[in-house]
N, C-alpha and C positions, 0 to 999 in steps of 0.2 A: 525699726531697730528692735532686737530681740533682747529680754534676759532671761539668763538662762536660771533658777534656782535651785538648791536641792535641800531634803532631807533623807534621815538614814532610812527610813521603808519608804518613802514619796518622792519618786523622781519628776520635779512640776517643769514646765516649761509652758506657761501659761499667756496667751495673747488677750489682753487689755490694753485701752489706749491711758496710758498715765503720764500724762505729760505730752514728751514725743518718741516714749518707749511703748513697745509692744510686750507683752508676758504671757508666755505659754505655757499651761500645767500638763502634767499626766502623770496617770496612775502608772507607777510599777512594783503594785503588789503582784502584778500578772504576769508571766513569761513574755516576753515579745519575741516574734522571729525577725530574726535580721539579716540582710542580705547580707551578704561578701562585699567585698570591694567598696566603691568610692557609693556617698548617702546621696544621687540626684534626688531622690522620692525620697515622702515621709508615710507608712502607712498609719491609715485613719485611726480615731480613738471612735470606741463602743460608745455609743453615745448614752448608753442605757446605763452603763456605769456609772460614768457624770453628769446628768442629765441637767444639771444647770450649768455645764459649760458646752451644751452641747451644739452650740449658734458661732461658737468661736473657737472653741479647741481642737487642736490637729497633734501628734504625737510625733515628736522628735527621735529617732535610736537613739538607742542607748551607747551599747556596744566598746568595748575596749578595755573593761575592768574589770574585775572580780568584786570588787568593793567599795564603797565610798569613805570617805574621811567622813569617820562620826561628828555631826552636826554640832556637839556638844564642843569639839576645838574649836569651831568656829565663832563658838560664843563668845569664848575667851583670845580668840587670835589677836595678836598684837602684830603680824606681822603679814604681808601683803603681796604678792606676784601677779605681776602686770605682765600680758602676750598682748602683742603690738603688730600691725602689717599685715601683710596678703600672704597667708596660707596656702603650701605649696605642697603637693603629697602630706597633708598633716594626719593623716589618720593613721598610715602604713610605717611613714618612715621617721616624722618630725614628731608626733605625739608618745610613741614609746619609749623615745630620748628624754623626751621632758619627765615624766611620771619618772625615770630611773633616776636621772641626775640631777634631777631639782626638786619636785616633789616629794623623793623619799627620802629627801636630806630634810627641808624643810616643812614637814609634816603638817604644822599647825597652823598654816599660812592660808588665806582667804586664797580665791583666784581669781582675774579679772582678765577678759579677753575682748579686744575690739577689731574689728577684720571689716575688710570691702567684700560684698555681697555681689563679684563680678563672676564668670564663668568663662572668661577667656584673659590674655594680658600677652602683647606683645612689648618687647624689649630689646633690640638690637643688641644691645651690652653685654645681655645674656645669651644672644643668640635665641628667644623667645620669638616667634611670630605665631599669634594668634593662636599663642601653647592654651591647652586645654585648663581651667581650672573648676575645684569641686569644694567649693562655700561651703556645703554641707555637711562638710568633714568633722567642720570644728565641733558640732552638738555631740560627737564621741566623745566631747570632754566632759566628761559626766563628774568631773573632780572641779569643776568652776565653779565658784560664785556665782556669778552673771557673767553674763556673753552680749555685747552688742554689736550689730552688724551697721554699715553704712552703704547707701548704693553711688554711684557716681553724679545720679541728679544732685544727691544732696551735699556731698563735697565742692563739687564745680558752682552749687550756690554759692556756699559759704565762705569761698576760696578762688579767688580771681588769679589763675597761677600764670596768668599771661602779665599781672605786676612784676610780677620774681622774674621776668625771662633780663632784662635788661643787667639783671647782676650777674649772667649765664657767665660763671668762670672757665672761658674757652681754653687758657693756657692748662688745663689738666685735660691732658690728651683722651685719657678714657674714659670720660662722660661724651656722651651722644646728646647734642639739639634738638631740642629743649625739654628731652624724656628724661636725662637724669635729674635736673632741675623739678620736672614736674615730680617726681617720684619721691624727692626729698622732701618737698612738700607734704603730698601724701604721709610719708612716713611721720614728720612734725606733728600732722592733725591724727594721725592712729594713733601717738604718745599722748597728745593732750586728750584725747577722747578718752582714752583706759583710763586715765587718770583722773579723769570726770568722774567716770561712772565710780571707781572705788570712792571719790570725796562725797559722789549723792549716796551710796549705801554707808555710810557715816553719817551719814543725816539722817536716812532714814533708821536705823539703829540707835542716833543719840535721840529719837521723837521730835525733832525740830529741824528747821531749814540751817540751822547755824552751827558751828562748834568751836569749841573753843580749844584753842590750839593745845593747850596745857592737857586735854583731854582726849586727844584723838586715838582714835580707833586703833592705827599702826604706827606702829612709832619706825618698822624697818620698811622697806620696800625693797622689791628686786624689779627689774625693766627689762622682759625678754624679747628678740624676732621669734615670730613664728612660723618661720620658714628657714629656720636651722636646725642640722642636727647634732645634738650636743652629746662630745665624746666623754666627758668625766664631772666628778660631781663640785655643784656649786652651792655653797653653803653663805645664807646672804648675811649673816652672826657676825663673819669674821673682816668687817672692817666697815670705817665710817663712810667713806666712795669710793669704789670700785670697780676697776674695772678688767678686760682682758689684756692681757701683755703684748697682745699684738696688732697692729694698727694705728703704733703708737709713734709717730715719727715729729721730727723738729717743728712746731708748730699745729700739730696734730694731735686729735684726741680721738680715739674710738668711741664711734656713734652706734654701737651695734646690741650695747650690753652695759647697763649699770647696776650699781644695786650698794644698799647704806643705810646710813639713818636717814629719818622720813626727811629732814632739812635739807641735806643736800642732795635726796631723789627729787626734789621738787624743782629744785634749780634744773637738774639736769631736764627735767619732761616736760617742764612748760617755761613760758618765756620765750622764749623763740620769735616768733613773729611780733610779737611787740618790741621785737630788738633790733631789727631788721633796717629800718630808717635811722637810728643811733649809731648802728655796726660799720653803715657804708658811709656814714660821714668821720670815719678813723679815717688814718694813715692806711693803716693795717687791713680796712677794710674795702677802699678804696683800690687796695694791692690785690688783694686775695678773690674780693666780692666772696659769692654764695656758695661755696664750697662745703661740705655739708662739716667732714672732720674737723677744717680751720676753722668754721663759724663754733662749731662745738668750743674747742679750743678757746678760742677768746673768751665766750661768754661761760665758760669755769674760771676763765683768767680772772674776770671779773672777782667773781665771787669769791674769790684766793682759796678756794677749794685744792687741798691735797688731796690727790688721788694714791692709791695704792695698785701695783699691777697682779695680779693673778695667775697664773700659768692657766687658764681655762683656754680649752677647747672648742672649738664647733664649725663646722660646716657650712655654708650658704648650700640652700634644693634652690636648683631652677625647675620650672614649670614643668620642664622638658625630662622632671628625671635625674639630671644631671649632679652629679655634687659636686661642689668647687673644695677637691680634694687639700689644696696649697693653702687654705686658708689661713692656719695656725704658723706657719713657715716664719712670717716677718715679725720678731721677737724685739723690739726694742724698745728700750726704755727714757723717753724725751729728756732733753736736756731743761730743767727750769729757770737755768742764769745764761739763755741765752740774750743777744743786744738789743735784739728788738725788746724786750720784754722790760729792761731796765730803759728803753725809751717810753713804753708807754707807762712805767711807773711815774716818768718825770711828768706823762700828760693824763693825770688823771679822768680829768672831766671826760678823755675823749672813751675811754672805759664805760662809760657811769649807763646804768640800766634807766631807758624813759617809765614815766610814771604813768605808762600804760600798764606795767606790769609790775604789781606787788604782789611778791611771794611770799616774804618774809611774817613768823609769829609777830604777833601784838606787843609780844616783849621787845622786840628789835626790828625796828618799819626799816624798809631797805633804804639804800643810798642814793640821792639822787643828784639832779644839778645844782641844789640850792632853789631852785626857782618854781619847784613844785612846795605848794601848802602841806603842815601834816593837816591833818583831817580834825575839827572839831566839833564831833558829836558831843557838845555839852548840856547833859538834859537831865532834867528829874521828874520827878513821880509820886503822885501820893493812892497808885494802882497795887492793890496788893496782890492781885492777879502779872503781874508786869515781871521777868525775870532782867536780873540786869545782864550784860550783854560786853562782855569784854572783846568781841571781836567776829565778824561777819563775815562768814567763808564762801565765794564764790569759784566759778572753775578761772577765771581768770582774773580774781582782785583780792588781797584781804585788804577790809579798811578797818582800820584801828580807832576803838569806841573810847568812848567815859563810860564806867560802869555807873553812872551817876543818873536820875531820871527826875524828871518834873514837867509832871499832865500838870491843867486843872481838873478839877472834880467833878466831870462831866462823864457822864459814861458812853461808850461810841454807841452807836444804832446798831441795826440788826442785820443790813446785807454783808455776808462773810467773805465774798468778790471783790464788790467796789470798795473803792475810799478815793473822795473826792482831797485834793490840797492845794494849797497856797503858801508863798512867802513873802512877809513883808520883812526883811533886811535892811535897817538903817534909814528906813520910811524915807525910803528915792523918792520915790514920786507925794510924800505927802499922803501916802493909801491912808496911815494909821486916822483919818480924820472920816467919820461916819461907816468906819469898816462894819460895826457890827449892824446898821441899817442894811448895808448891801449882802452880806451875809446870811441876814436874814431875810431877804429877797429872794434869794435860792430855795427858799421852800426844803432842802434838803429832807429834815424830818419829815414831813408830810409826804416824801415818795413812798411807792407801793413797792417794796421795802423800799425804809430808811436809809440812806448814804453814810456812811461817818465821813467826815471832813474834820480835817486839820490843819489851822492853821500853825504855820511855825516863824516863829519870831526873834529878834534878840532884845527888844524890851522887856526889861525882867517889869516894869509897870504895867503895862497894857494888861487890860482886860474886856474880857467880851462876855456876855450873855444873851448867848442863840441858841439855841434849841437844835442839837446835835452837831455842835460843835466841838474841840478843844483845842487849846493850845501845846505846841509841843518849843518850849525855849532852847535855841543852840544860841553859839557863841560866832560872832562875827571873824572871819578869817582876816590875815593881816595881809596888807597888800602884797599883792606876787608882779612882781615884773613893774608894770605902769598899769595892773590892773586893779583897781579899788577893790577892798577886803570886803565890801557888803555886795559885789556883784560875784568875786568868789563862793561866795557862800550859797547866794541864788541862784548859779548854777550848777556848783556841788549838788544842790539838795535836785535841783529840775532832772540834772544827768544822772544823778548816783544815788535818788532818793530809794532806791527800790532795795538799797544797801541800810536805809536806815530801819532801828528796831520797832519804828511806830506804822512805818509802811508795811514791814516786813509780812505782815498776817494776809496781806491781800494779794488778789491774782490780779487785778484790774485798775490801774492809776490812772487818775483823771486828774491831770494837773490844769491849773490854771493860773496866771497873774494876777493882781490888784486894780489894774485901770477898770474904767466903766465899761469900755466897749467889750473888756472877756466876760467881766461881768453879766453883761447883757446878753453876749452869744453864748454863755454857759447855763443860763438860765432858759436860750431857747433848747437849748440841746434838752436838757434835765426831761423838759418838755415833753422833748418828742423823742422820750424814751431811747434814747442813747444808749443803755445799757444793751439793751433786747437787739438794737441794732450791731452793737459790738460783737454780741456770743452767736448772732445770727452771723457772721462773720469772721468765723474762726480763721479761715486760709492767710489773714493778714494781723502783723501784729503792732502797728501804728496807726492810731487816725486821726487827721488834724485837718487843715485850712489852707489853702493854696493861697501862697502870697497876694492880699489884692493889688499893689502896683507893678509888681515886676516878677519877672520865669525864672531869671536865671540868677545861679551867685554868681558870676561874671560882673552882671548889674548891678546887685546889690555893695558888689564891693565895688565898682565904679564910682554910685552913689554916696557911699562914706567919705570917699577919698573927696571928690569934688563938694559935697554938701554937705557934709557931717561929723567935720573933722573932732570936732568936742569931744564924741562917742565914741573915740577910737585913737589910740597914741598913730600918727600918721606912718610912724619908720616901723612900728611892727607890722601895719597893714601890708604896704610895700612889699618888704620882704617875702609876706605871706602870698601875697598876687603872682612876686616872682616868680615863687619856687611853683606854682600851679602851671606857671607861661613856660618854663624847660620843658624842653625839648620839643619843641613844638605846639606846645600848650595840651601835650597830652592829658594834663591832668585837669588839667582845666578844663577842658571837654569830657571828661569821664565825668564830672562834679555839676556840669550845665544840665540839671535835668529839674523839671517841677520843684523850686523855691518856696519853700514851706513858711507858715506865719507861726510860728512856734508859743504862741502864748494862750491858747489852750489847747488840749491833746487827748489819747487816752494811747498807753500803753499795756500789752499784755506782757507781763514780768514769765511767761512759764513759757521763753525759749531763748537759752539763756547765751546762745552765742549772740542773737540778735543784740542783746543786752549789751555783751563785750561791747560791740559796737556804735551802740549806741551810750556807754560811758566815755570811748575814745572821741565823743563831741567836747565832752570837759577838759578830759586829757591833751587833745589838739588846742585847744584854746588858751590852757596854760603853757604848754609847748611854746605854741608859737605868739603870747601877748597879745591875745586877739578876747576883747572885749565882749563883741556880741556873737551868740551861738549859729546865726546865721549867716554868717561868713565864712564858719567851714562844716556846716550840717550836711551839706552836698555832698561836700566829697567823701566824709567820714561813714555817712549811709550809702551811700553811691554802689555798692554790690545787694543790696535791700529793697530794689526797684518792686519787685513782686509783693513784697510783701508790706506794703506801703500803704493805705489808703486816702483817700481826699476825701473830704464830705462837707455838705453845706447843712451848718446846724439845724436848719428849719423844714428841713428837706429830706429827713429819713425815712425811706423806701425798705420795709420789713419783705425779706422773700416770703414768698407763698411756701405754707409748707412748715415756718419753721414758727411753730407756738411753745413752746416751752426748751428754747435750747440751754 
């Protein structure tokens, strides 16, 4: 992934690995010559110039502008333009559209671009067969922000688009099997991707991983293709959601073009695929399936988002050159008291966004089915170093804090990576009795560095003294569904700990439970330097314990049902097995793989779709009334196969080669 940066004499586009972006600089205080036509090649940077980037830096053209926007609006920009999709002639015919009619309306606006890094793309639809394309166009945008690119490895990771074929809405004649379907996807992860990238340079800009809503950076946003060519000017000031006038028919909402206040661009660009299992258990959705304009459609229905129509113009470029002249032609404006619509007013619930996906500020957590917890980060502080914390922005969750805090008066240790933790919630098992012996068993302080470790509690009594530890007090959730409020809270905090403000400092969680036996196997680990084997092991971003009695969740949920009915409300299990055993138990075979022991781990928090995914363990468990995390960890990670590891704690094998990773 590239970003792209600039200043007003310094055009940088600098490659460092930060995270899992690349950044590439270069100087242009210097003339560059630059070819004609489409940018296959980059010519080399003098290495002599920059002689400390000279192991990594390669020089991007420039090319296409006379000017750049003085760096100094940028400082001040409140307002935002997101470029979305596979880039099609952008350099020649769709980039000098954009600079007339949206840039030089909107002058002061950040820019933000995310595109697939492919070099060809067929499309029946369009009449594309293996039409040529030139990825390297986009770096003539010397007016962007950042630029991230994606290749097709890393999508088809992260995106199993052979799930979505089963909703393939055949009764719309002019989509093609199962390319339009795949594309819409695509198009889904290009909106949530640009939209990433603008919420991490808000991060990086406010100095911290978090912001709070009341503060952000753009309050407007605009959502463009960039593979259109726009005939007149859009100016994104003039209304609260917005969009074009045409494409707009009964039940339909254009997916091509948004732009408003920052609330409801957010609705409009992300949420999507957390909707997707809600959407198709409607009426409406059931009828329609995955149709990209009527899926649009519903999920503003949702939001009771008025839209306003614009007479805006633009084109679709195919690959091939071609402009889809007729574009602007189909001018109407949807009817909002259509029947259907006063039916699903009567069915609410069947509306309601899952609690996979929270968009919504701090001030107003979104709506859910009642059956979802709000979130109670209840904590205090006597850290005068600690800021408090109204609200913790991720690309796909806000969770809604107490600004309230309470350590004990311990201060953490010294490795700025790890942080080991634990929860004792409503003392299940009885932990609260010789905790702080075992605790201090860990040796924590005494590693070469020191771990900090946190326990978090809802005893406001409890107290410990261990030598690099602290406590951090939350509040016990209330029961959801048939599942007890102290095993909510311990899973909130296992799945979505990486969201709270005491984790938040580290790259590296080593969670662990209270019984003896993680005890004992966290203590060998600590051992056998766990750490060194973790960062020796960058490619994977999980590593735990292979179930010892059983492979598969098929078994594991066998085994509750016939032996362990206590731990589990029996008619939520059921249900849950059901829905895996449709359709031939496809789901349940995509979910049969390596049965994980989930009570000690270590996670790497800095890839952050993994993440997504790895909260949808909590979210699916609430979902569907399902007590233990290992009942649906299969399926919920079940596209994460690669990136997964097993390890036996006694037994860490450092590769040759890697001494100070």
């Amino acid at each position: 992934m590239h970003f792209i940066l600039k200043t007003n004499r310094l055009i940088c586009i600098a490659i460092a690995i930060l995270n899992l972006f690349n950044v590439v600089v270069f100087n242009n205080s210097k003339a560059l010559k630059l070819k004609t036509g489409h940018s296959d090649n980059v010519p080399d940077l003098n290495a002599k110039e920059m002689p400390f980037l000279s192991s990594i830096v390669k020089v991007l053209p420039t090319g296409g502008s006379d000017k750049l926007l003085d760096s100094s609006a940028h400082a001040t920009a409140k307002c935002a333009l997101l470029f979305f999709g596979l880039p099609k002639h952008f350099k020649n015919l769709v980039l000098p559209s954009i600079r007339k009619h949206i840039i030089s309306v909107n002058p002061t606006c950040d820019i933000f671009l995310h595109f697939y890094n492919i070099s060809s793309t067929s499309n029946p639809r369009n009449k594309e067969y293996k039409a040529k394309l030139y990825p390297n166009d986009v770096y003539f945008f010397i007016e962007a922000t950042q630029i991230v690119s994606e290749n097709m490895d890393d999508f088809t990771h992260n995106h199993n688009v052979s799930d979505f074929h089963q909703y393939f809405p055949f009764k719309q004649k002019s989509w093609n099997y199962p390319v339009s379907l795949d594309n819409m996807i695509k198009q889904w992860n290009s909106i949530e991707k640009v939209w990433k990238l603008m919420v991490m340079h808000e991060q990086r800009k406010s100095g911290n991983n978090s912001i709070n809503r009341n503060d952000s950076w753009y309050q407007r946003v605009g959502i463009f293709r960039s593979d259109v060519l726009y005939k007149n000017n859009i100016n994104i000031s003039d209304g609260s959601a917005v969009t074009a006038r045409f494409q707009n028919f009964k039940l339909f909402r254009n997916d091509r073009i948004f732009y408003g206040i920052r609330e409801h661009a957010e609705k409009w660009a992300c949420g999507r695929f957390g909707y997707v299992d809600q959407y198709m258990r409607t009426d409406f959705g059931k009828k329609h399936l995955l149709h990209s304009e009527t899926f649009l459609f519903q999920l503003m229905t949702h939001w009771n988002i008025s839209f306003s129509f614009r007479d805006i113009c633009f084109h679709r470029v195919r690959a091939t050159g071609y402009i889809m002249s007729t574009d602007c032609n189909y001018f109407h404006i949807p009817s909002t008291d259509c029947d259907y619509l006063g039916t699903l007013k009567k069915n609410k619930s069947d509306l309601l966004i899952p609690s996979t996906t929270l968009l919504l500020s701090p001030q107003s957590r979104i709506a859910t089915t009642g059956k979802s917890p709000k979130p109670k980060w209840n904590f205090t502080a006597s850290y005068s170093t600690v800021r408090p914390v109204s609200g913790v922005l991720h690309h796909c969750n806000v969770t809604t804090l107490s600004p309230h805090w309470i350590h004990n008066n311990l201060s953490p240790p010294a490795d700025s990576d790890f942080v080991i933790y634990a929860s004792m919630i409503g003392n299940f098992r009885n932990e609260e009795e010789g905790i702080s012996d075992k605790l201090n068993n860990l040796k924590i302080a005494d590693q070469i560095p020191p771990i900090p470790g946190i326990l978090f509690t809802d005893n406001p009594m409890l107290k410990i003294y261990v030598k690099g530890w602290m406590i951090v007090r939350v509040a016990k959730d209330e029961v959801v569904g048939t599942i007890p409020g102290k095993r909510v809270t311990t899973k909130r905090l296992k799945f979505m700990g990486h969201f709270h403000p005491a984790l938040q400092p580290y790259r590296y969680l080593i969670h662990m439970d209270t019984s003896g036996k993680t005890f004992r196997n966290s203590k060998t680990a600590l051992e056998g330097n766990i750490r060194k084997y973790v960062r020796c092991h960058p490619q994977y971003y999980w590593f735990g314990r292979h179930h010892p009695d059983r492979t598969k969740m098929e078994q594991e949920i066998r085994y509750m049902v016939e032996k362990k009915k206590h731990l589990q409300h029996p008619a939520s299990l059921r249900k849950w097995r059901d829905w895996l055993n449709e359709g031939d138990k496809q789901r349940m075979k995509q979910a049969n793989n390596w049965l994980p022991e989930t009570n000690f781990w270590v996670i790497d928090t800095h890839h952050e779709d993994f993440l997504c995914s790895w909260k949808d363990v909590y979210d699916t468990m609430i979902k569907w009334d399902i007590w233990r995390d290992q009942l649906v960890w299969n399926w919920t990670m079940r596209n994460w196969k690669k990136r997964i590891h097993f390890f036996d704690p006694g037994q860490f094998k450092i590769p040759e080669g890697c001494r100070n990773p």
